[in-house]
KOLDONU-419219 format. One record per residue: residue number from 1; residue in one letter; chain; x, y, z of N, C-alpha, C in turn. Coordinates in Angstrom, 2 decimals, padded with zeros to 5 digits, always signed. Example, Ala and Ser with C-alpha at 12.3 -4.5 7.8 and 13.67 -1.06 7.14 Angstrom:
{i 1 | aa a | ch A | nc1 +013.19 | nc2 -005.69 | nc3 +007.80 | cac1 +012.30 | cac2 -004.50 | cac3 +007.80 | cc1 +013.20 | cc2 -003.30 | cc3 +007.80};
{i 2 | aa s | ch A | nc1 +012.85 | nc2 -002.25 | nc3 +007.08 | cac1 +013.67 | cac2 -001.06 | cac3 +007.14 | cc1 +012.90 | cc2 +000.03 | cc3 +007.87};
//
This chain:
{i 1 | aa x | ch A | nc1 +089.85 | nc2 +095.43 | nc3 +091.82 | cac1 +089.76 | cac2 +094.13 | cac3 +092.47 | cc1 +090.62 | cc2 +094.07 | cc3 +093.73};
{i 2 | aa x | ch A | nc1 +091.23 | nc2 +095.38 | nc3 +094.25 | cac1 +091.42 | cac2 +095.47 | cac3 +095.48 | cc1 +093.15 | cc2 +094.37 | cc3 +095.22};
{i 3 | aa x | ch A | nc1 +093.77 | nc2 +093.81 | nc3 +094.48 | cac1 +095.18 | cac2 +093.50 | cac3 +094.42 | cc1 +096.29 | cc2 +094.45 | cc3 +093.96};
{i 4 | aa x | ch A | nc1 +096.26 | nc2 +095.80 | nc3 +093.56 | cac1 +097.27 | cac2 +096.39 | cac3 +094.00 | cc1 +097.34 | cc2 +097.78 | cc3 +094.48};
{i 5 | aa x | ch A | nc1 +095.96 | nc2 +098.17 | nc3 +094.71 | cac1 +095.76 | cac2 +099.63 | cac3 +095.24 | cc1 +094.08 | cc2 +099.67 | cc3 +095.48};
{i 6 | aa x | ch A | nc1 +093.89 | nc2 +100.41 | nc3 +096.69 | cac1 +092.19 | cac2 +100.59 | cac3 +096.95 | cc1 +091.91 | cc2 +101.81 | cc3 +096.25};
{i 7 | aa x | ch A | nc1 +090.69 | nc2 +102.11 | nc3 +095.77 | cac1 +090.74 | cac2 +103.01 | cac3 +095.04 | cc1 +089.17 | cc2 +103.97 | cc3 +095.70};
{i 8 | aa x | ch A | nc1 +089.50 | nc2 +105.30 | nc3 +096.02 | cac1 +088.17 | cac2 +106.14 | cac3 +096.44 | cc1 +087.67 | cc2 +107.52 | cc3 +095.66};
{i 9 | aa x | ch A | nc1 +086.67 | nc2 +107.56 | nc3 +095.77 | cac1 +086.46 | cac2 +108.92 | cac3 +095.05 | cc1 +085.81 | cc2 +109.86 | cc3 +095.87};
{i 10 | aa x | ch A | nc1 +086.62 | nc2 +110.36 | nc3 +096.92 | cac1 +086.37 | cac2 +111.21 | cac3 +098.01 | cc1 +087.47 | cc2 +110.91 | cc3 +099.33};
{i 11 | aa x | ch A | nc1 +087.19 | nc2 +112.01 | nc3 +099.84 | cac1 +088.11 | cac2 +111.87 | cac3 +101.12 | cc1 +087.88 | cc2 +111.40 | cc3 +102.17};
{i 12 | aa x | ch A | nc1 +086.17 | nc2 +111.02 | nc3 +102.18 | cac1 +085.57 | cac2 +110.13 | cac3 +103.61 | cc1 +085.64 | cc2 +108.94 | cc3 +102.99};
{i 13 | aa x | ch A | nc1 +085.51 | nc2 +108.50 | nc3 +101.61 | cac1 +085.89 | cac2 +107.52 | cac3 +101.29 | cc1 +087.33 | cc2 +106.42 | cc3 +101.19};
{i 14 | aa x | ch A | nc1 +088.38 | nc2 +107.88 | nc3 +100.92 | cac1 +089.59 | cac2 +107.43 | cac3 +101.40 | cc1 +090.10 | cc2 +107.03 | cc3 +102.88};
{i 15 | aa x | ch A | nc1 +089.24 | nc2 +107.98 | nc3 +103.72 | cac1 +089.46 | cac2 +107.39 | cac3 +104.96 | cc1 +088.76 | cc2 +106.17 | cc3 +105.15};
{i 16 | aa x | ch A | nc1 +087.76 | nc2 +105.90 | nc3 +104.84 | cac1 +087.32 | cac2 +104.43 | cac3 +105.14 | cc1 +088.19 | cc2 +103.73 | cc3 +104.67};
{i 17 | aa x | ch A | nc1 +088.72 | nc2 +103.65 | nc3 +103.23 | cac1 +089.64 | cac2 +102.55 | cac3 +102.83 | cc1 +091.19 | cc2 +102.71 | cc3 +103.69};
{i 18 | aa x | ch A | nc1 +091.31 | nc2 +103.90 | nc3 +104.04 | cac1 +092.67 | cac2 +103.50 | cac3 +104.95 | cc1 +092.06 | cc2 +102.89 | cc3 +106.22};
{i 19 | aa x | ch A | nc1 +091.02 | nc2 +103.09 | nc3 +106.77 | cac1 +091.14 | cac2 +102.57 | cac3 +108.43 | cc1 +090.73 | cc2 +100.73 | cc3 +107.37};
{i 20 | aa x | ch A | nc1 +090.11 | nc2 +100.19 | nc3 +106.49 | cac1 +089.91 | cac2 +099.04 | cac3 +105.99 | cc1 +091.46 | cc2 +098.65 | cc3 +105.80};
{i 21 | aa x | ch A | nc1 +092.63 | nc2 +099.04 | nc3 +105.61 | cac1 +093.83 | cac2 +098.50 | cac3 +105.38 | cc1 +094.41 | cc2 +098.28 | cc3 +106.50};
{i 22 | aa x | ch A | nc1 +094.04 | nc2 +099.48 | nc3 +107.57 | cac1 +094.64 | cac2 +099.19 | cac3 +109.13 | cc1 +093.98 | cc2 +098.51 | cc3 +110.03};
{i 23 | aa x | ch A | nc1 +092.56 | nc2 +097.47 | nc3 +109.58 | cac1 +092.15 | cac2 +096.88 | cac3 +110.68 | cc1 +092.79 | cc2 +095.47 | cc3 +109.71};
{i 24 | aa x | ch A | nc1 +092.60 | nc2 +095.46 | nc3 +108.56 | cac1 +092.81 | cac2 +094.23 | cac3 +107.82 | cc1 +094.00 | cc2 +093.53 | cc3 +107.43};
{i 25 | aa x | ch A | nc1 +094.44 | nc2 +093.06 | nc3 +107.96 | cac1 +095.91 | cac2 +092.13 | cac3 +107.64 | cc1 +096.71 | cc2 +091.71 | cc3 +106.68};
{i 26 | aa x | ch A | nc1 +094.98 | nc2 +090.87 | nc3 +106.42 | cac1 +095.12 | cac2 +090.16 | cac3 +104.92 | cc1 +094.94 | cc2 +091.32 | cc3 +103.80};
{i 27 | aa x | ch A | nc1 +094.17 | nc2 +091.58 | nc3 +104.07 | cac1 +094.18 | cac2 +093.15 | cac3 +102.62 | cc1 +095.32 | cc2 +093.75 | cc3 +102.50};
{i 28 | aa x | ch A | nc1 +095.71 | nc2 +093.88 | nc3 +103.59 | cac1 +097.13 | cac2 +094.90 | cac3 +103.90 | cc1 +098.09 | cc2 +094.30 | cc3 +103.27};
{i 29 | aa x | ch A | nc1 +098.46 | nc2 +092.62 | nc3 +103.26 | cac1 +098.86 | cac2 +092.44 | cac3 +103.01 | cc1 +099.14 | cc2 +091.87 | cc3 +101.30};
{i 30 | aa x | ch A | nc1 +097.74 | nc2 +091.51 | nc3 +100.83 | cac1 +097.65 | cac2 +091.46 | cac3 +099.77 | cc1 +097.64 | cc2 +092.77 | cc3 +098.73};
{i 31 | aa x | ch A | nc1 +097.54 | nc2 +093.69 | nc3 +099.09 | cac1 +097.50 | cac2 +095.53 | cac3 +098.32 | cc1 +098.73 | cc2 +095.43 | cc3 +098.89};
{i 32 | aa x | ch A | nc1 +099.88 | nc2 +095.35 | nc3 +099.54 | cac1 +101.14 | cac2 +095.60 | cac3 +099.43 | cc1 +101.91 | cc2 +094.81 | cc3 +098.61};
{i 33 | aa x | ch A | nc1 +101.66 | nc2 +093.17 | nc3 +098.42 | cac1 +102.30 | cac2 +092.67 | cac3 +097.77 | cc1 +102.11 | cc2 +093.00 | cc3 +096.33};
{i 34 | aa x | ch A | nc1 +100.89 | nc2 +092.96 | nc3 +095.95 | cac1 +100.26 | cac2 +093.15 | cac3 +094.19 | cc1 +100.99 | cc2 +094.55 | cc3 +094.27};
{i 35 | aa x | ch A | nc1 +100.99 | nc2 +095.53 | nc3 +095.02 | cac1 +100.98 | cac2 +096.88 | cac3 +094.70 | cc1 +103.01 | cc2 +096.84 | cc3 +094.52};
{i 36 | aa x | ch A | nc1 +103.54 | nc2 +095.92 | nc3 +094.97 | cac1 +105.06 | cac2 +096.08 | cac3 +094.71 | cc1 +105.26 | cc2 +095.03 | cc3 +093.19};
{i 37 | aa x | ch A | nc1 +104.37 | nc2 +094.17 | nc3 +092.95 | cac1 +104.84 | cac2 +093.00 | cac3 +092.15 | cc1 +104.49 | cc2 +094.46 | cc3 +090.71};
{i 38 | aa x | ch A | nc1 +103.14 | nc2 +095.34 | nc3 +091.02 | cac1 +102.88 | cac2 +096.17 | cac3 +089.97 | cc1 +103.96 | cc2 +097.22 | cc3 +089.70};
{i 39 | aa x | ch A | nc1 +104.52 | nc2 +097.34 | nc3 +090.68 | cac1 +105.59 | cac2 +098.43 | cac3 +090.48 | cc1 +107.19 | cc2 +097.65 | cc3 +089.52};
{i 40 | aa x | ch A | nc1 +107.21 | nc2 +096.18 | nc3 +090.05 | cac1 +108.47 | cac2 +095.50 | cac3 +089.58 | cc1 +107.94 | cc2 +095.48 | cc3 +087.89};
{i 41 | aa x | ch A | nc1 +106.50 | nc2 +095.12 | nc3 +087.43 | cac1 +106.41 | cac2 +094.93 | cac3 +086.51 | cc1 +106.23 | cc2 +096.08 | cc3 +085.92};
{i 42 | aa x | ch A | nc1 +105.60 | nc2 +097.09 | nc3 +086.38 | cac1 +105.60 | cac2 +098.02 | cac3 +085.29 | cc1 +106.90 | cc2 +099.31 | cc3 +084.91};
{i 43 | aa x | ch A | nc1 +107.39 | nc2 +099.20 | nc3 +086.47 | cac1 +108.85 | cac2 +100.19 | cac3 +086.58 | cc1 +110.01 | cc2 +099.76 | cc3 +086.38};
{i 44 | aa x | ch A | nc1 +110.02 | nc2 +098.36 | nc3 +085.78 | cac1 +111.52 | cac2 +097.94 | cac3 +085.77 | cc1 +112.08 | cc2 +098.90 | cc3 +084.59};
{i 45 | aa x | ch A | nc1 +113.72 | nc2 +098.52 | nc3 +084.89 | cac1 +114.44 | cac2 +099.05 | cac3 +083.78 | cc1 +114.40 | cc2 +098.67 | cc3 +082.52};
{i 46 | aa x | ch A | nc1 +114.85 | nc2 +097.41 | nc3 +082.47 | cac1 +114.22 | cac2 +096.80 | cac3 +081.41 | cc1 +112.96 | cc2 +097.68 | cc3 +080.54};
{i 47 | aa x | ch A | nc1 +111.59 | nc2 +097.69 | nc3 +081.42 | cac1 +110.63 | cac2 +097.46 | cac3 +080.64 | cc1 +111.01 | cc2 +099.13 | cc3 +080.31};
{i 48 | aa x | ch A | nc1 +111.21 | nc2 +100.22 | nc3 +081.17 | cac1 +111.34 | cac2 +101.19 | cac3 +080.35 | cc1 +112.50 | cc2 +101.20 | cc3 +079.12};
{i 49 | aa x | ch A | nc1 +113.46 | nc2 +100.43 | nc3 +078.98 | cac1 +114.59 | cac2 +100.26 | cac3 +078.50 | cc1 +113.82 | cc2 +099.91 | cc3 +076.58};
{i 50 | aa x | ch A | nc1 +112.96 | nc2 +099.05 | nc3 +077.00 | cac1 +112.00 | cac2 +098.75 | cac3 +075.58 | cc1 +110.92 | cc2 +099.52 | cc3 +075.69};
{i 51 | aa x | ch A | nc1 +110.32 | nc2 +100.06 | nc3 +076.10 | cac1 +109.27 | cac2 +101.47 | cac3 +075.76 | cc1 +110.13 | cc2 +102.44 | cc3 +075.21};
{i 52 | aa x | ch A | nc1 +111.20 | nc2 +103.17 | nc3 +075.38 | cac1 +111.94 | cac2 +104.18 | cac3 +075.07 | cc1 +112.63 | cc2 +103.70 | cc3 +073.30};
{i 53 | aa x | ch A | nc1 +112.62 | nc2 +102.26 | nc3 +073.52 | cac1 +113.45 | cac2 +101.51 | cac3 +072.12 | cc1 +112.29 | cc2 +101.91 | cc3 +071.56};
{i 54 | aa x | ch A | nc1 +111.69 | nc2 +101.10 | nc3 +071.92 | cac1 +109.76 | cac2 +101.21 | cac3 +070.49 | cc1 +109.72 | cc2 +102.51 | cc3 +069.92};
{i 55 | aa x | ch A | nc1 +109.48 | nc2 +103.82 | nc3 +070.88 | cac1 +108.97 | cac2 +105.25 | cac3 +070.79 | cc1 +110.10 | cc2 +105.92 | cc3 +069.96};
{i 56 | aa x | ch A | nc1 +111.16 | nc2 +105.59 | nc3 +069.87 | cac1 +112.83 | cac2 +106.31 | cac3 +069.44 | cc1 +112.61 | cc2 +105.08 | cc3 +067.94};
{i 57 | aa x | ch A | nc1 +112.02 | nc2 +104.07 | nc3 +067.60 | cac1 +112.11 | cac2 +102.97 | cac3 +066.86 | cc1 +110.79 | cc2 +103.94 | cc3 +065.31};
{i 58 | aa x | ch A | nc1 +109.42 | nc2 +104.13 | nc3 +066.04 | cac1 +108.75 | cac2 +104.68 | cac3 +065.60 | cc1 +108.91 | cc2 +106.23 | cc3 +064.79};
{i 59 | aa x | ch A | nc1 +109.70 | nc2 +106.92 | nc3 +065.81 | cac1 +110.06 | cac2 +108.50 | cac3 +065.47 | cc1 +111.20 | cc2 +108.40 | cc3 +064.67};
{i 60 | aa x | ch A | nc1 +112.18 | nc2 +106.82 | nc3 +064.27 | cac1 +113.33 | cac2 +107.16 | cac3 +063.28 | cc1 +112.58 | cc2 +106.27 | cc3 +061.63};
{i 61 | aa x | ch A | nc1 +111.37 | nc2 +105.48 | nc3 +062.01 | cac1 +110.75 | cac2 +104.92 | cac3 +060.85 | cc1 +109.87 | cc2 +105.86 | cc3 +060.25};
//
């Protein structure tokens, strides 16, 4: 849905979606924001902090 990464399956295709990010503002700007809010949510410390609890939780039950 184009909110946190364009996605291609080829390399003329990747170039189309990069020159689509460098003419487009708003895209640019919306795939940068989703694409950092995805990184806060999925890379925080925290959240690895409780994935590592669960997996270490499972392997001592």
């Amino acid at each position: 849905d184009e909110t946190e990464l364009l996605v291609a399956e080829s390399g003329d295709k990747f170039t189309k979606q990069c020159l689509r990010l460098y003419q487009n503002g708003g895209l640019w700007q919306a795939v940068q924001d989703g694409g950092s809010a995805a990184v806060a949510r999925d890379c925080s410390k925290q959240g690895f902090r409780d994935s590592l609890y669960a997996l270490l939780d499972k392997k001592v039950s």
